[in-house]
N, C-alpha and C positions, 0 to 999 in steps of 0.2 A: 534674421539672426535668432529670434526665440523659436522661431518652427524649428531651426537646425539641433535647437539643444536639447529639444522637446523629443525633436525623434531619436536625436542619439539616449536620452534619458531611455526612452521605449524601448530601444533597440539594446538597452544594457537591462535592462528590466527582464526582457523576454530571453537572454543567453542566460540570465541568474537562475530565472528560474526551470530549464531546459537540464541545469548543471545540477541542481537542486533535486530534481527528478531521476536523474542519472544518481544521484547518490541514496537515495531511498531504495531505487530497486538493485542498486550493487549491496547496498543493507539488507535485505530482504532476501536476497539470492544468498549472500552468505551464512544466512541463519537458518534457511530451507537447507542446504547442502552441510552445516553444522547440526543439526537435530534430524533429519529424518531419515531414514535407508535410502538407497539410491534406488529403490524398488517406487517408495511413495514420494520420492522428491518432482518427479513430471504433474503429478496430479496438486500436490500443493502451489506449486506455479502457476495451473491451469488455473485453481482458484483464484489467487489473485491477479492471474490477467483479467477475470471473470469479476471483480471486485473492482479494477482497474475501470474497466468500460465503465461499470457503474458509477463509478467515481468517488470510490471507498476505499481506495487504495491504503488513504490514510491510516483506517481502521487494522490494515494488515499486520503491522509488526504486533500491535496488542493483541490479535487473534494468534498469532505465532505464541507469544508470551501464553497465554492463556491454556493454550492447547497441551503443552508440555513435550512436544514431541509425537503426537496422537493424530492420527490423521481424521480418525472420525469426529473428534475434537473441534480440528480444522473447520467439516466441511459443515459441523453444527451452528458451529461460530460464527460461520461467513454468511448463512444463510439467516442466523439471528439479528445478524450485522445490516443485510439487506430488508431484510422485513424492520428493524426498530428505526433505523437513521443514524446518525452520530452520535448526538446528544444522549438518546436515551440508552446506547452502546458503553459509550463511554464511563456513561453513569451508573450504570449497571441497572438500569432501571428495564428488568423484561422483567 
C-alpha cells in the first residue's frame, strides 16, 4: 500500500514537472518570436536548445532580458552563461 502511493506520488512529481518544462519553453518561444526578427529568431532558439543540453536553460529568459533584442548580445551571454555557471551568472559576478 505505501509502494503504491509512493509511486503514484513519483508518477505526479515527474507529469509536474514534464508540464513545468512545457511552460518555460512556450515562455521562451514567445519572447524569442516577441523581440527578435524572424531573420534571427532560428539562431536564438538554436542557442537555447544549445543551453538546454547544457542544462542552463534556466539561465535563458534572463539572457533574453539581458540582451534587449540583440542577437549578438544573445550569443555573448550564453557563452558567458556557460563558462561562469549559475551562481556567478546570476549574480552578475564575470
Amino acid at each position: 500500500m505505501i509502494t503504491g502511493i509512493g509511486l503514484i506520488l513519483v508518477i505526479g512529481a515527474m507529469l509536474y514537472l514534464k508540464q513545468m518544462d512545457n511552460v518555460s519553453e512556450r515562455a521562451v518561444s514567445q519572447k524569442i518570436k516577441a523581440e527578435y526578427p524572424p531573420e534571427s529568431q532560428k539562431q536564438v532558439f538554436e542557442i537555447y536548445q544549445h543551453l538546454k543540453i547544457k542544462e542552463l536553460e534556466g539561465l535563458f529568459l534572463k539572457i533574453l532580458d539581458d540582451a534587449h533584442g540583440n542577437l549578438n548580445e544573445v550569443k555573448k551571454l550564453a557563452s558567458l552563461a556557460e563558462n561562469v555557471g549559475w551562481k556567478a551568472f546570476i549574480e552578475n559576478r564575470w
